[in-house]
C-alpha positions in Angstrom: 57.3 -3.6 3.9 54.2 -1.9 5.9 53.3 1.2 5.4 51.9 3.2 8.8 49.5 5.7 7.6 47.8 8.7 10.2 43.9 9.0 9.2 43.6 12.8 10.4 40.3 11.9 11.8 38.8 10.8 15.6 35.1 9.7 13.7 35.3 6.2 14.3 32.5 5.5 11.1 35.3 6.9 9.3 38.0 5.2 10.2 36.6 1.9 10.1 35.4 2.9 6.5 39.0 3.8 5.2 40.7 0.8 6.7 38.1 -1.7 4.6 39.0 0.6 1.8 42.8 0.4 1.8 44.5 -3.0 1.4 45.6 -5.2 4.0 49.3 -4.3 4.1 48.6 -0.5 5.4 48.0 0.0 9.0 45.8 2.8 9.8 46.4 5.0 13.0 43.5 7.5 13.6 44.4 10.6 15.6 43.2 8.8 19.0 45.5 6.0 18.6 48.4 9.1 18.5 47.1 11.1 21.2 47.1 14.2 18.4 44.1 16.7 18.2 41.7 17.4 15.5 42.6 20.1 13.8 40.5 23.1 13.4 38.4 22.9 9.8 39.2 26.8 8.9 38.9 26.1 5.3 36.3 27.8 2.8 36.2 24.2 0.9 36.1 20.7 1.6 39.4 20.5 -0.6 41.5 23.4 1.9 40.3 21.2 4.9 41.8 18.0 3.7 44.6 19.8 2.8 44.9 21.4 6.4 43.9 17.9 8.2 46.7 15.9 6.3 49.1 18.8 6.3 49.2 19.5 9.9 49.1 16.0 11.3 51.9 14.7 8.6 53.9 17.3 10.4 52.9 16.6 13.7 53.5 12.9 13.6 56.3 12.8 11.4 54.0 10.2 9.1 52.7 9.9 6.0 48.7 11.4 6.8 45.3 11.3 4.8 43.0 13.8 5.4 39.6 13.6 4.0 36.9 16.4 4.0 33.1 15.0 3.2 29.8 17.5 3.0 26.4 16.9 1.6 25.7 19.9 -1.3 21.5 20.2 -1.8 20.7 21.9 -4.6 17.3 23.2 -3.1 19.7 25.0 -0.6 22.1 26.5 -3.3 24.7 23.4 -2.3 24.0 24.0 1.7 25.2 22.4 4.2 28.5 21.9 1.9 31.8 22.9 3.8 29.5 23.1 6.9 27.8 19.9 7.1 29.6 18.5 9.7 28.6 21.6 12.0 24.9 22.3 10.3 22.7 22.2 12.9 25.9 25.1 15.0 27.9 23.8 18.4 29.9 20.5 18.1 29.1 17.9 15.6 26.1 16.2 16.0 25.0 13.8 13.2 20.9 13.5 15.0 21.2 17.2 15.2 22.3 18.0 11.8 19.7 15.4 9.7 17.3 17.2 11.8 18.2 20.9 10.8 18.7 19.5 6.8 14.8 18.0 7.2 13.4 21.3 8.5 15.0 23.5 6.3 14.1 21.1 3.4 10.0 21.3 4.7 7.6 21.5 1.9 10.3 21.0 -0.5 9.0 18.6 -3.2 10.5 15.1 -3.8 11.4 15.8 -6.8 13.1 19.0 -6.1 15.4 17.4 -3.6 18.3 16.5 -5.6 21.7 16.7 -3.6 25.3 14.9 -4.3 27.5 13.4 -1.2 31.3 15.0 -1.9 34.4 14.0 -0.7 38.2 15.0 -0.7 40.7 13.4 0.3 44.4 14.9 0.6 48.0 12.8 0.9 50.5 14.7 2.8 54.1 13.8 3.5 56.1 15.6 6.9 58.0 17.9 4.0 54.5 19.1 2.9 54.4 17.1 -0.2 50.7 17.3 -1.0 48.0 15.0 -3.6 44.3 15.6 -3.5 41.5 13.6 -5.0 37.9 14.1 -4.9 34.5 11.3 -4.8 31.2 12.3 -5.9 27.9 10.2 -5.2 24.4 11.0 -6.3 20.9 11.2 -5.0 17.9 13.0 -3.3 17.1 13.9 0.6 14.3 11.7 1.9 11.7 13.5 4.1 12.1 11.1 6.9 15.2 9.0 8.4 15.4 5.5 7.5 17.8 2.9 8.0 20.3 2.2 10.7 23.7 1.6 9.2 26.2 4.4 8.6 26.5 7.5 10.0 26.1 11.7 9.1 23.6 12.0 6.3 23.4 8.4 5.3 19.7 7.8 6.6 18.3 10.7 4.6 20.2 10.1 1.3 18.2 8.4 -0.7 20.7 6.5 -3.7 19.4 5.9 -6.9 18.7 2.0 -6.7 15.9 3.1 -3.8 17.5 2.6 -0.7 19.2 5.4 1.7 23.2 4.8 2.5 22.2 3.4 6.1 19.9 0.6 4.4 23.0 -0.6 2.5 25.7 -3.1 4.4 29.2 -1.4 4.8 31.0 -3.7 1.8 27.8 -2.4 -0.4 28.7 1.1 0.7 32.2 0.7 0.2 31.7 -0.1 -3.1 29.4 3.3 -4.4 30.3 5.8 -1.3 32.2 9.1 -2.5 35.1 8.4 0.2 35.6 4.9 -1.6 35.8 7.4 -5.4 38.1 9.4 -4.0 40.2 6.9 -2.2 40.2 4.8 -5.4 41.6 7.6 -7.3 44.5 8.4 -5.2 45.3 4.9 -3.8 48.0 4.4 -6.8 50.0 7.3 -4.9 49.7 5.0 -1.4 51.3 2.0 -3.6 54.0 3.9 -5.0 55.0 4.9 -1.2 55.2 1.5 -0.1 57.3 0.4 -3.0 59.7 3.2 -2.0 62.9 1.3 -0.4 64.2 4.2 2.5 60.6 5.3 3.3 56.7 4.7 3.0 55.8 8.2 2.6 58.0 9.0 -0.5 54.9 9.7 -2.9 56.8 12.1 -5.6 
């Protein structure tokens, strides 16, 4: 039996990211394929806005959802951008815009005092609210320039501790070390009880 899972997401990077992570016999619907809305990110953590994002489109869809909330934490900014990295740089997200913003506020800020860790939580939600969360952690420092081309967000500035930034690594590479693949990992045991269930895919208790 296949299992139809709703990514609460429209970021593309993402999407394609979880699919390669998840095995074969899960199809992944992202919130475009639905026609459903993002939903606002009104949480204080990157925890509360998985939770939200898989809550409210698990309801909305009638499906089983997976939200995921991501944010770079630099500890030269007390853990900024955090919860806000998707919206650093203010307005809509823009990934050019916010690398840029995290670069000037980091100015002058030594190497060596740039350490930062990519975080990332990821919430199962059924329609009835049923609700698991897991949670990836990768670390590194902030470069003081971009490089690479691969990825997206902060990948061109992270600098990983093998020498090269996210966006110099190919995506199976990435897939393999990212904190979305750790916190997928973890909960993916949940996603294979589902499918084994025999009256629905999104029976997770």
């Amino acid at each position: 039996m296949r299992c139809q899972l709703l990514v609460a997401s429209s970021n593309q990077g993402k999407i394609r990211e979880i699919r390669a992570l998840l095995p074969s016999d899960i199809t992944v619907f992202s919130l475009q394929d639905l026609g459903l809305l993002s939903p606002e990110e009104t949480g204080a953590t990157l925890r509360e806005n998985a939770n939200l994002k898989a809550l409210q489109e698990a309801k909305a869809s009638g499906m089983l959802a997976l939200g995921d909330d991501s944010g770079l934490e630099v500890e030269a900014l007390e853990g900024a951008p955090g919860v806000r990295s998707a919206r650093f740089a203010g307005g809509p997200p823009d990934d050019a815009k916010n690398r840029k913003a995290l670069l000037s506020a980091l100015d002058g800020v030594p190497q060596a005092q740039r350490d930062a860790r990519f975080v990332c939580a990821v919430t199962i939600a059924t329609p009835d609210g049923v609700v698991r969360t897991s949670e990836g952690v990768v670390n590194g420092t902030i470069l003081d320039h971009e490089r690479g081309s691969n990825g997206f967000g902060y990948d061109s500035v992270f600098l990983l501790p093998d020498g090269r930034t996210v966006a110099e690594l190919l995506d199976e590479e990435k897939n393999a070390v990212s904190h979305r693949s750790a916190a997928i990992r973890e909960i993916l045991p949940l996603l294979r009880r589902a499918l084994a269930q025999p009256d629905s895919c999104w029976s997770i208790q």
